[in-house]
C-alpha positions as CSV (number, residue, x, y, z in Angstrom):
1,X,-40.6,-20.5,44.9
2,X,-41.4,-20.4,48.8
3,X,-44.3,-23.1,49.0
4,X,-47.6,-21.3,51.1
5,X,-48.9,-24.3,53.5
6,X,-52.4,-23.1,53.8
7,X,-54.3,-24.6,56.9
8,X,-57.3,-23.7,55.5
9,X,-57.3,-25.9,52.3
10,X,-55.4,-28.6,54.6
11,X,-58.3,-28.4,56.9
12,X,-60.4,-28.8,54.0
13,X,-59.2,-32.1,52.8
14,X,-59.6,-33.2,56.4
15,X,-63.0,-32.2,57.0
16,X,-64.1,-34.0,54.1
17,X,-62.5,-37.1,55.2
18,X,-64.5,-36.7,58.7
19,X,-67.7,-36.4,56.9
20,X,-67.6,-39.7,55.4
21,X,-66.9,-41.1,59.0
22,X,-69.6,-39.4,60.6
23,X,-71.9,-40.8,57.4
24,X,-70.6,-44.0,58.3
25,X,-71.2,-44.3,61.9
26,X,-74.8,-43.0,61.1
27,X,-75.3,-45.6,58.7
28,X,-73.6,-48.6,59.8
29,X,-74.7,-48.2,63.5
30,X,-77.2,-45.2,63.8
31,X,-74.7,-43.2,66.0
32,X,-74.2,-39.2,65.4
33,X,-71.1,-37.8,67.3
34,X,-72.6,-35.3,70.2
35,X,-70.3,-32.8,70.7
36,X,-70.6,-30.8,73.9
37,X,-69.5,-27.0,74.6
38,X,-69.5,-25.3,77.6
39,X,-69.3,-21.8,78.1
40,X,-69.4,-19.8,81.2
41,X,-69.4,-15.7,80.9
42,X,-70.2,-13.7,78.1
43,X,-67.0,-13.3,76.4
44,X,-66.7,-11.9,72.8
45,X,-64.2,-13.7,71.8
46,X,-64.6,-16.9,73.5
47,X,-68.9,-16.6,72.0
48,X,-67.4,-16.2,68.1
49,X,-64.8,-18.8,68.6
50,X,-68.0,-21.8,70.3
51,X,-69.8,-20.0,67.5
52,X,-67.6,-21.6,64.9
53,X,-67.1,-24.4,66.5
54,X,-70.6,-25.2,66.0
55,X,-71.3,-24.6,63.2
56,X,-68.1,-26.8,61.7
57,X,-69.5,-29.7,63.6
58,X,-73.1,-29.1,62.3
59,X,-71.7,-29.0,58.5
60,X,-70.0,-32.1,59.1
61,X,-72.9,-34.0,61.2
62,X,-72.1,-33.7,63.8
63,X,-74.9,-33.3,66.8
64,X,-73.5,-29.8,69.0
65,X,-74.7,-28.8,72.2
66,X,-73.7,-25.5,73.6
67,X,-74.2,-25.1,77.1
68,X,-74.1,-21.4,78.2
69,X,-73.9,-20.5,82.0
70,X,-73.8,-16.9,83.5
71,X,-70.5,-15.5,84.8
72,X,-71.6,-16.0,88.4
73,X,-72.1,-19.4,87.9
74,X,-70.8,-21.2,91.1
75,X,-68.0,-23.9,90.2
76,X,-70.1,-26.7,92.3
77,X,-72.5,-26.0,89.5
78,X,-70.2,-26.1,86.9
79,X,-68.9,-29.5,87.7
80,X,-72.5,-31.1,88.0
81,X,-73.3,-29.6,84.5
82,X,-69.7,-31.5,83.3
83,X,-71.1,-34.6,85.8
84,X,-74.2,-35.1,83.5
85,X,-72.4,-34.7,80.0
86,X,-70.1,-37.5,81.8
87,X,-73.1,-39.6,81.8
88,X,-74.5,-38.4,78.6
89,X,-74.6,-41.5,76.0
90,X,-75.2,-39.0,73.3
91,X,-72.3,-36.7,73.9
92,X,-69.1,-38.1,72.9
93,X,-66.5,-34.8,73.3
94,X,-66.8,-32.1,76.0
95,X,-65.1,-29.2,75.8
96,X,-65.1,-26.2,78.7
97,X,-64.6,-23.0,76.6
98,X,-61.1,-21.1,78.8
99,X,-60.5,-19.0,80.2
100,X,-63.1,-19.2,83.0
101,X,-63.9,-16.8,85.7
102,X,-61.6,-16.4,88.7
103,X,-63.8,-18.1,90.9
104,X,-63.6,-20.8,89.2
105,X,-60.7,-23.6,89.6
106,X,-60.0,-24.3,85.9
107,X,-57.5,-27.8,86.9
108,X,-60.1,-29.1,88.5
109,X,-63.2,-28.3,85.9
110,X,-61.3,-30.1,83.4
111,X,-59.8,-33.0,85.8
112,X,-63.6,-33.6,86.1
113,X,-63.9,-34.3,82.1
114,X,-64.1,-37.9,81.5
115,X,-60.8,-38.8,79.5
116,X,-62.7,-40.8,77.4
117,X,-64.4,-37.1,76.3
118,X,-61.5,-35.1,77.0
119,X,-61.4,-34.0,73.2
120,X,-59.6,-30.5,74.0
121,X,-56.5,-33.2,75.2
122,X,-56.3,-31.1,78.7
123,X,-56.9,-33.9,81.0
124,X,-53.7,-35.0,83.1
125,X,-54.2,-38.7,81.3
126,X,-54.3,-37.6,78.5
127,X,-51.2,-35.3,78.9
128,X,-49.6,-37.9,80.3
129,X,-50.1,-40.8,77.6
130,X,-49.2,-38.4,75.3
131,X,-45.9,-37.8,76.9
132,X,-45.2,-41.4,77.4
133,X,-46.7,-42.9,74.3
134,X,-48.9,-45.1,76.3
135,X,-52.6,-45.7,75.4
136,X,-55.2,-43.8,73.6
137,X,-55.3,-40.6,73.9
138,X,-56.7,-37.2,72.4
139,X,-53.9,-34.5,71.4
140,X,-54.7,-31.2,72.0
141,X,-55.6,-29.8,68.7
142,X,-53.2,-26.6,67.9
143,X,-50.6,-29.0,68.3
144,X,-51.8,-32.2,66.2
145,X,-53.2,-29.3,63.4
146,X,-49.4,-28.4,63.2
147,X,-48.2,-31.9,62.9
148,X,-51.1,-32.5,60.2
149,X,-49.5,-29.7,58.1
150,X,-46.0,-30.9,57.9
151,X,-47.5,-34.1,57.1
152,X,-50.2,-33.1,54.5
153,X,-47.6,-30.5,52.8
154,X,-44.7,-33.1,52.1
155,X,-42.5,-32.0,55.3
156,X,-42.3,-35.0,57.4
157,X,-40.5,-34.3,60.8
158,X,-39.2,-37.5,61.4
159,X,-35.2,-37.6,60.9
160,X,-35.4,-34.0,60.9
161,X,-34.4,-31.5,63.6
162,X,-37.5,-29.3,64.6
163,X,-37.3,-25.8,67.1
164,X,-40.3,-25.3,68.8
165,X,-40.8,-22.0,70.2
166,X,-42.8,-21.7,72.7
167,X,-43.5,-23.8,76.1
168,X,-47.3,-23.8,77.0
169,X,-49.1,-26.6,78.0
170,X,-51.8,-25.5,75.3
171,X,-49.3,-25.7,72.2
172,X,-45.3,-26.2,72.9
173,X,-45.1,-28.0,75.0
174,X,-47.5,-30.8,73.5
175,X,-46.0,-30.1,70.0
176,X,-42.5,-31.1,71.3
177,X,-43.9,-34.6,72.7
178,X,-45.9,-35.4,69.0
179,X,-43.3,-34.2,67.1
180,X,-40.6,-36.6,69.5
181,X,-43.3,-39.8,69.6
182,X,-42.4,-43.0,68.1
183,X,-45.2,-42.7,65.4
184,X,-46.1,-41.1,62.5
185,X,-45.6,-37.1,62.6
186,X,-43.0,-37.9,65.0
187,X,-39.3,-39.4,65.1
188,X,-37.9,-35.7,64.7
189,X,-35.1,-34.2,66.8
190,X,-36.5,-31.5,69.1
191,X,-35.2,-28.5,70.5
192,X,-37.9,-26.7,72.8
193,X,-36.9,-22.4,73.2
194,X,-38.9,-19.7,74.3
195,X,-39.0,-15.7,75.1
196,X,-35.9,-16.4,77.8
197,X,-33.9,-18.7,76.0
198,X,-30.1,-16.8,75.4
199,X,-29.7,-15.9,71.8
200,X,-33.0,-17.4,70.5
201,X,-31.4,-16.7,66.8
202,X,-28.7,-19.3,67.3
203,X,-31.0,-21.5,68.4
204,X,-34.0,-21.3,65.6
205,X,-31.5,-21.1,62.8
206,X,-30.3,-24.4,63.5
207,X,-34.0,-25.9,62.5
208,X,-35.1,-27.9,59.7
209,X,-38.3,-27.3,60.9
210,X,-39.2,-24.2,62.9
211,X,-42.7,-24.3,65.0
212,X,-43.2,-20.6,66.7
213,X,-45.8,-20.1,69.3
214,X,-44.4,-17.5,71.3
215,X,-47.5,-15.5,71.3
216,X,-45.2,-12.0,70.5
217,X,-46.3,-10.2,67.2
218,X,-43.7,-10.5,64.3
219,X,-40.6,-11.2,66.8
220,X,-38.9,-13.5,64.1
221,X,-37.4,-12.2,61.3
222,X,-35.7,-13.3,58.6
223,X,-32.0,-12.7,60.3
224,X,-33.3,-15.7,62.6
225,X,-34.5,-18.2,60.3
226,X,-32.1,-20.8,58.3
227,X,-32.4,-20.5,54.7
228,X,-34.6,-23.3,53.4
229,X,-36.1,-24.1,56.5
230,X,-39.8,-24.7,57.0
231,X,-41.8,-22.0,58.9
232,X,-45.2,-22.8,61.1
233,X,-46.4,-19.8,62.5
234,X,-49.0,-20.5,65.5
235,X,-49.1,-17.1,66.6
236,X,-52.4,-15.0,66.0
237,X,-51.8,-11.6,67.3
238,X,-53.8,-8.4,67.0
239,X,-52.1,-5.4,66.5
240,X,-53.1,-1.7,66.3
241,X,-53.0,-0.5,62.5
242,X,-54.7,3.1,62.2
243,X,-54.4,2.9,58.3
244,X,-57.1,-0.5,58.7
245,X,-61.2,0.7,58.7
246,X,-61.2,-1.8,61.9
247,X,-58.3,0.2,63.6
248,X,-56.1,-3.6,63.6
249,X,-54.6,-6.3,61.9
250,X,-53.6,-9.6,62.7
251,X,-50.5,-11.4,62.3
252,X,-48.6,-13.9,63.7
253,X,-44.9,-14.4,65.5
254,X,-43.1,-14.3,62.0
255,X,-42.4,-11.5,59.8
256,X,-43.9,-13.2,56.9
257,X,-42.9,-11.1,54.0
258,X,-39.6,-11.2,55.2
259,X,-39.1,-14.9,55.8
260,X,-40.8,-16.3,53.0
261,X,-38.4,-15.0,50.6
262,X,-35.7,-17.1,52.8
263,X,-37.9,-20.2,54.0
264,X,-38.6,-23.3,51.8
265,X,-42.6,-23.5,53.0
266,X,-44.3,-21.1,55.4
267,X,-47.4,-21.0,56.7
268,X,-49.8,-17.7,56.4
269,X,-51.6,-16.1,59.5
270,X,-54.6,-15.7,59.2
271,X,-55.3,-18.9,57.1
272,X,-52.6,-21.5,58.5
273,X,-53.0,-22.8,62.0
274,X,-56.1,-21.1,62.9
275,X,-58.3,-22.9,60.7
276,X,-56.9,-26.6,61.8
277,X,-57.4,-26.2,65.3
278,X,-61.3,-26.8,65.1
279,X,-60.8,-29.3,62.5
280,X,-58.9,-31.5,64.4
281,X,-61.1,-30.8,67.9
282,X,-63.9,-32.5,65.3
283,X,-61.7,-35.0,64.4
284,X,-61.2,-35.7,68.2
285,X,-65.1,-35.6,68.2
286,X,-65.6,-38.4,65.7
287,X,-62.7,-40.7,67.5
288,X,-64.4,-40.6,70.4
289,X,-68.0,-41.6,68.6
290,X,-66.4,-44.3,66.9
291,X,-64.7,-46.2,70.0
292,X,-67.9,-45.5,71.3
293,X,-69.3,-47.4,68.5
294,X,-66.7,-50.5,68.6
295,X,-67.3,-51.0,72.6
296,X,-71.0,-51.3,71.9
């Protein structure tokens, strides 16, 4: 029987284990983890996703800020509002909600993030100790939700030869360097492929472990999967469905009925991914409180 790796029971499991650190650092030292969120514009989607994320941190006890500028909002302006969370003893993770207006240069809104804060893992240090290994550092949080799957569902990568597919700098591309890292959730093989790549079949049926975050509604099937391989779908697609009241539906980059009956362990969408990505921003929240807390 194909094993369902739910994200939102892992995330769960994890979120309880934050709340007993965030009960801790209150206790021990008086500290609550501040986290920050800014967000510029009115977007929908972008105001139900900050929406969520405060209210996970609150539930956890975590102290959230939002910070909500107008569209128009010069980037000078930005920058000084980033400035004083900087300074900010009580806010231990910032995070600028993206995309941002045109007007605004998004490299250099989050260049201006202290590291130290950089919870979204954006930052060119932090990219760059994570692809060296070097330091601390946060990971971006699709990414280490992913690797918190494989390792919370019994499917350690290391030893094992894992396809990503997909190359952003949001996901793939920082899921290839975790999952290659000399540390645990790492020590796989990786193979990194992508919309381009010739013959993507032949290349995702050779994985033990198959990571697809193409963002492209259902494009692997079942014909393209290895049988027994583990399946974790990032993608989170809308699609039109005229036979749903809400006129869509949303899936992800696998054709889950069809691969599950093929795959060892898949995960769902909605209800795999989606759900760690906010727990492991909080995570990223209270690691930041507590070296806060150990440097006094």
């Amino acid at each position: 029987m194909t094993q369902i790796i739910s994200g939102k029971e892992i995330s769960e499991e994890i979120r309880s284990e934050l709340k007993e650190r965030v009960d801790a650092l209150r206790e021990e030292g008086g500290l609550v983890p501040g986290l920050a969120v800014v967000l510029v514009g009115e977007d929908p989607a972008s105001q139900m996703y900050v929406g969520m994320k405060n209210r996970a941190a609150e539930a956890l006890g975590i102290h959230s800020r939002q910070l909500t500028l107008p569209a128009d909002t010069p980037e000078d302006e930005l920058l000084g509002v980033v400035e004083g969370l900087n300074a900010d003893p009580e806010i231990h993770g910032i995070l600028v909600q993206l995309p941002l207006p045109d007007h605004i240069d998004e490299a250099k809104v989050i260049e201006a993030i202290d590291p130290a804060k950089d919870v979204d893992g954006f930052h060119p240090i932090s990219v760059g100790r994570l692809q060296t290994g070097s330091g601390d550092f946060f990971a971006p949080a699709t990414p280490a939700g992913v690797v918190e799957m494989l390792l919370r569902s019994g499917h350690d990568p290391a030893g094992k030869h894992v396809v990503v597919v997909g190359r952003s700098n949001i996901v793939g591309k920082p899921a290839a360097a975790l999952l290659l890292r000399k540390a645990p959730g790492g020590n796989a093989t990786v193979t990194v492929a992508h919309s381009r790549t010739p013959d993507l079949g032949a290349v995702t049926r050779t994985a033990d472990i198959l990571v697809v975050a193409m963002g492209r509604p259902e494009s692997i099937g079942a014909d393209m999967v290895a049988e027994g391989a583990v399946v974790i779908d990032v993608g989170t697609n809308r699609v039109d469905d005229a036979s749903r009241e809400r006129g869509y539906r949303v899936c992800g980059d696998v054709l889950f009925d069809e691969v599950k009956e093929k795959a060892a362990a898949i995960s769902p969408v909605p209800g795999g991914v989606g759900p760690m990505t906010i727990t492991m921003l909080l995570s990223n929240t209270v690691k930041s409180a507590e070296t806060a807390a150990a440097e006094g």
